[in-house]
ZATORNU-347395 format. One line per field, with one value per residue (C-alpha): residue in one letter; x, y, z. Coordinates in nm, 4 decimals, m for minus. Example, Ala and Ser with C-alpha at 12.3 -4.5 7.8 and 13.67 -1.06 7.14 Angstrom:
% residues 2
type = [A/S]
x = [1.2300/1.3670]
y = [m0.4500/m0.1060]
z = [0.7800/0.7140]
This chain:
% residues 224
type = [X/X/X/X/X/X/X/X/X/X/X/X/X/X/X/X/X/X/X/X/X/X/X/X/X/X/X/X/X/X/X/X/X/X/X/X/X/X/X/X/X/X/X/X/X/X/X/X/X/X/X/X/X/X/X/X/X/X/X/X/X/X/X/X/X/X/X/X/X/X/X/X/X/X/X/X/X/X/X/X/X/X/X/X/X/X/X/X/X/X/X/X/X/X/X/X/X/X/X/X/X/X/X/X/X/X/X/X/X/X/X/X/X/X/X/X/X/X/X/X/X/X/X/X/X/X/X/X/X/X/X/X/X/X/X/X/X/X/X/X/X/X/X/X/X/X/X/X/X/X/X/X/X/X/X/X/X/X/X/X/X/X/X/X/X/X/X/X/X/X/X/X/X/X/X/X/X/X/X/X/X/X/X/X/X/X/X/X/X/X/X/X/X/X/X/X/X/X/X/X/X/X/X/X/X/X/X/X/X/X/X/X/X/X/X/X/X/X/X/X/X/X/X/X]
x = [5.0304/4.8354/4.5850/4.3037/4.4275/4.3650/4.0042/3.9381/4.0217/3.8850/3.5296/3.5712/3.6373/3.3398/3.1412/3.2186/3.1584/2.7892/2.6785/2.4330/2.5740/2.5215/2.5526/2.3635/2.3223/2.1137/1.9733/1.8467/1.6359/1.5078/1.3854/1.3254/1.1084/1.4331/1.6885/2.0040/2.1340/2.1266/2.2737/2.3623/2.0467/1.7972/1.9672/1.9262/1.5754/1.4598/1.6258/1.4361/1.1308/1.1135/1.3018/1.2047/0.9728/1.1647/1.0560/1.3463/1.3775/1.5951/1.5324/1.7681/1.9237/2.0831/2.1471/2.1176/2.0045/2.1132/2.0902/1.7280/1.7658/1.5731/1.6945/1.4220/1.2316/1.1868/1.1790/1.0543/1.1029/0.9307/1.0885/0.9002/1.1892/1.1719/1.4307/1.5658/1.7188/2.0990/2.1195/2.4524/2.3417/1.9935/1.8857/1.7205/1.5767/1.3994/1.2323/0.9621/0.9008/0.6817/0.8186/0.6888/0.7521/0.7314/0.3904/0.5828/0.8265/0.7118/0.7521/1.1142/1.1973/0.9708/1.1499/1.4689/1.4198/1.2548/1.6085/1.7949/1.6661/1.6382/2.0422/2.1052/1.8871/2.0298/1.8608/1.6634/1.4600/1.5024/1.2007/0.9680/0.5660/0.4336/0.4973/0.3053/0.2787/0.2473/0.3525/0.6503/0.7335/1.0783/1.2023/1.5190/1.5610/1.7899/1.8748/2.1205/2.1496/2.3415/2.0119/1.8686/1.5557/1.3666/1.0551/0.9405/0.5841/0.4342/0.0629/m0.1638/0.0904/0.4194/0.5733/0.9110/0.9797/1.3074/1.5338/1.7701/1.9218/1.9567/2.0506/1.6826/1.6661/1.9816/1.8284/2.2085/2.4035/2.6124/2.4236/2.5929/2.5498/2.4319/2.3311/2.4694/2.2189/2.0162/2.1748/2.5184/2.5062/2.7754/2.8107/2.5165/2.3914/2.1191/1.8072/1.5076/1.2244/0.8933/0.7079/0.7327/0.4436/0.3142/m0.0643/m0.1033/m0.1149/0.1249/0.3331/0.0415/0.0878/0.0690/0.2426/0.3394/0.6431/0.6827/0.8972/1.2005/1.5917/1.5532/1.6560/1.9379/1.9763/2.2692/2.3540/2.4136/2.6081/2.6103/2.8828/2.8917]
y = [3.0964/3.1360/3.3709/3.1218/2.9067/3.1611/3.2445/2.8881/2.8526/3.2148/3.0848/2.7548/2.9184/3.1530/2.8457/2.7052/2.9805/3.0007/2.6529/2.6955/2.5828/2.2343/2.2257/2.0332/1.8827/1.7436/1.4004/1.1092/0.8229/0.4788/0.1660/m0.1209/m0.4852/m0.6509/m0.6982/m0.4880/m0.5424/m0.8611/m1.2421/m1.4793/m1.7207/m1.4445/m1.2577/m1.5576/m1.6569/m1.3067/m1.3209/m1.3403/m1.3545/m0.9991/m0.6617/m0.5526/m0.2879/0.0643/0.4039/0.7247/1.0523/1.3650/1.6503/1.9487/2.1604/2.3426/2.3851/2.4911/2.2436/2.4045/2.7247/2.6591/2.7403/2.4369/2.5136/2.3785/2.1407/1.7790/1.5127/1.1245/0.8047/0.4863/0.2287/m0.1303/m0.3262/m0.6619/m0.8102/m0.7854/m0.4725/m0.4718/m0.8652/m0.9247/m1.2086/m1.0587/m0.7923/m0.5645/m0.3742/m0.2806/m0.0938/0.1645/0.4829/0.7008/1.0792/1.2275/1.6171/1.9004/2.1068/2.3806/2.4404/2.6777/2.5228/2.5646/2.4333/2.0965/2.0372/2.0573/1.8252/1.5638/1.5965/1.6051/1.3191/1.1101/1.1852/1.0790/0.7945/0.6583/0.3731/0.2975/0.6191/0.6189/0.5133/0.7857/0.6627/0.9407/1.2600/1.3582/1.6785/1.6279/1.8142/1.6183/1.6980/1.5716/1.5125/1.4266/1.3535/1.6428/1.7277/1.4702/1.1555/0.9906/0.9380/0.7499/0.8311/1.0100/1.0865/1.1715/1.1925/1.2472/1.3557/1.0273/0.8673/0.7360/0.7380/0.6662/0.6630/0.4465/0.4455/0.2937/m0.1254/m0.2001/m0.5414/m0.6771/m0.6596/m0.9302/m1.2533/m1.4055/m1.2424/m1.2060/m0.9430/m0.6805/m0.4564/m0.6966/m0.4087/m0.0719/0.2014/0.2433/0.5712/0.7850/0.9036/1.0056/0.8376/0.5709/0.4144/0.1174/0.1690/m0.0517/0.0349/0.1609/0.2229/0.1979/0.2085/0.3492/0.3845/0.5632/0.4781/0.3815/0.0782/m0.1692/m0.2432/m0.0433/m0.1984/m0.1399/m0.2878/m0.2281/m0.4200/m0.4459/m0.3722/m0.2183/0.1001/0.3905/0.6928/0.9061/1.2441/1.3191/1.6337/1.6213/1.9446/1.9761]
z = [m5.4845/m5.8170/m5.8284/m5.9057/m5.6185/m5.3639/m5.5407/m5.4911/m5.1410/m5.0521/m5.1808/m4.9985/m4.6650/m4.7449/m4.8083/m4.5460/m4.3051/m4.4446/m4.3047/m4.1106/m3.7565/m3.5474/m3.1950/m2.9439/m2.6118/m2.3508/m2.2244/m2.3504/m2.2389/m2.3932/m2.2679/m2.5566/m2.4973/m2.4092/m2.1109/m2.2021/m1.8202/m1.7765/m1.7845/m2.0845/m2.0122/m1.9506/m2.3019/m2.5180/m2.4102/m2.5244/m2.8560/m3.1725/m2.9411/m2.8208/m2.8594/m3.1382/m2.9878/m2.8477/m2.7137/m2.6713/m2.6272/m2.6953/m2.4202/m2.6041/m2.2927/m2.5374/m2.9134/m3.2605/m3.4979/m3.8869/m3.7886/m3.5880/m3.2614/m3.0249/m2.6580/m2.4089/m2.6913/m2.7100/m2.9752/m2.9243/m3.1550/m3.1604/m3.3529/m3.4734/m3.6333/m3.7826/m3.5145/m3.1312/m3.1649/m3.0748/m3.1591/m3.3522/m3.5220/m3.6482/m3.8882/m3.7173/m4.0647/m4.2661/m3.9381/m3.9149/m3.6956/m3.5477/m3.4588/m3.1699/m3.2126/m2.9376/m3.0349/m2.8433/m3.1472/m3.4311/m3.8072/m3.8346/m3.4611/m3.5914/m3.8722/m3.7529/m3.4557/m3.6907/m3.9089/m3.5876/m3.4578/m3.8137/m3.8157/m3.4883/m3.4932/m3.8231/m4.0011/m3.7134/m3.7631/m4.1565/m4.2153/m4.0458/m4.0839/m3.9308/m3.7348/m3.4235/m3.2188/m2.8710/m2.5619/m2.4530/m2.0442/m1.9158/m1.5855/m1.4595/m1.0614/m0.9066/m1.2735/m1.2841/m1.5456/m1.2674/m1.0557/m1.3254/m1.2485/m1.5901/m1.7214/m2.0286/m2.1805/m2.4626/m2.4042/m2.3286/m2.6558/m2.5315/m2.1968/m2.0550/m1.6750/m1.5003/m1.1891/m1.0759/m1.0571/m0.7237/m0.5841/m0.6044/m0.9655/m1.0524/m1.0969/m1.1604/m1.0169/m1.3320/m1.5465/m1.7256/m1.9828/m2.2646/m2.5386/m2.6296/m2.6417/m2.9827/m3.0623/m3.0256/m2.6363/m2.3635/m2.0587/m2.0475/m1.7376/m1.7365/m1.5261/m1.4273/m1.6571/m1.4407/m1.7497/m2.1070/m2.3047/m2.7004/m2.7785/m3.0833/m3.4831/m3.7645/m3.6674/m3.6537/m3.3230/m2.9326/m2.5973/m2.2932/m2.1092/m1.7551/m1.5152/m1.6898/m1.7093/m2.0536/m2.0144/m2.0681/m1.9340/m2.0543/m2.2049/m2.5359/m2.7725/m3.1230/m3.2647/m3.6364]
């Protein structure tokens, strides 16, 4: 090998080496304005009409975010999108979001859970409004995803809280999963949505959505 060819792949290696390091896990929760378990009538009289109003959140059990450590910390988005979100016929975008940080992370934990989550979220958290520091409290039922029963909240701003579908909540009798979760996860489950609600500034509009089967619980690992 030529002596510039092994310079070259000596300083890419060395390059390479000095990235600073991505790897992350822990659960996730969301619950949007619309059915995603549910039947074909119910699904089509809720689209273009609602949906287009979602609250999740990234509980880190572990990770290191480019070289930022974030074990323990928290990060929320609330999305306002011009569409039902999920609908394969509609255009969800342009959409704007609100970023609910944990106040418990220093500067550098902050900003790299706002780029963590702005990756992960994709265009649906592209457009970021404003960013908020909150303390963000999580709670999973015997620290399993598979109870589906979570809680997260952010201060008196946003809250998420589920369980799980039982029997009483098909209408049909032929629901299923109608949408995918908003962002990349592992091993998604639907849940009944207890409460879903946003009251604070910079999408023009505050709700709350109780009652519904608009919600995911799953876990999610992002290794870069």
């Amino acid at each position: 090998m030529y002596p510039a060819a092994i310079f070259f792949l000596a300083a890419a290696a060395m390059s390479a080496a000095s990235l600073p390091s991505t790897k992350i896990q822990g659960e996730y929760v969301e619950a949007r304005t619309a059915d995603v378990y549910t039947g074909p009538c119910f699904a089509n009289a809720e689209t273009g009409v609602t949906g287009d109003l979602a609250v999740m959140g990234w509980k880190i059990d572990r990770g290191v975010w480019q070289g930022v450590n974030v074990d323990g910390l928290s990060v929320m988005g609330v999305v306002h999108a011009s569409g039902t979100l999920g609908d394969p016929n509609e255009n969800p975008y342009p959409a704007q979001a609100v970023l609910i940080v944990d106040e418990k992370a220093n500067i550098e934990q902050r900003l790299a859970l706002q780029h963590f989550a702005q990756q992960i979220g994709g265009r649906l958290l592209a457009d970021v409004v404003r960013v908020e520091y909150q303390p963000i409290d999580f709670a999973l039922a015997d620290d399993s995803i598979h109870s589906m029963k979570a809680t997260m909240v952010a201060g008196a701003m946003a809250r998420l809280e589920t369980r799980p579908l039982g029997d009483r909540d098909q209408i049909c009798h032929n629901e299923a999963v109608w949408y995918q979760p908003l962002t990349p996860v592992d091993h998604a489950m639907p849940a009944y949505t207890v409460a879903q609600m946003y009251m604070g500034p910079g999408l023009g509009t505050v709700w709350s959505s109780p009652g519904k089967r608009s919600a995911f619980v799953a876990a999610f690992h992002l290794d870069q």
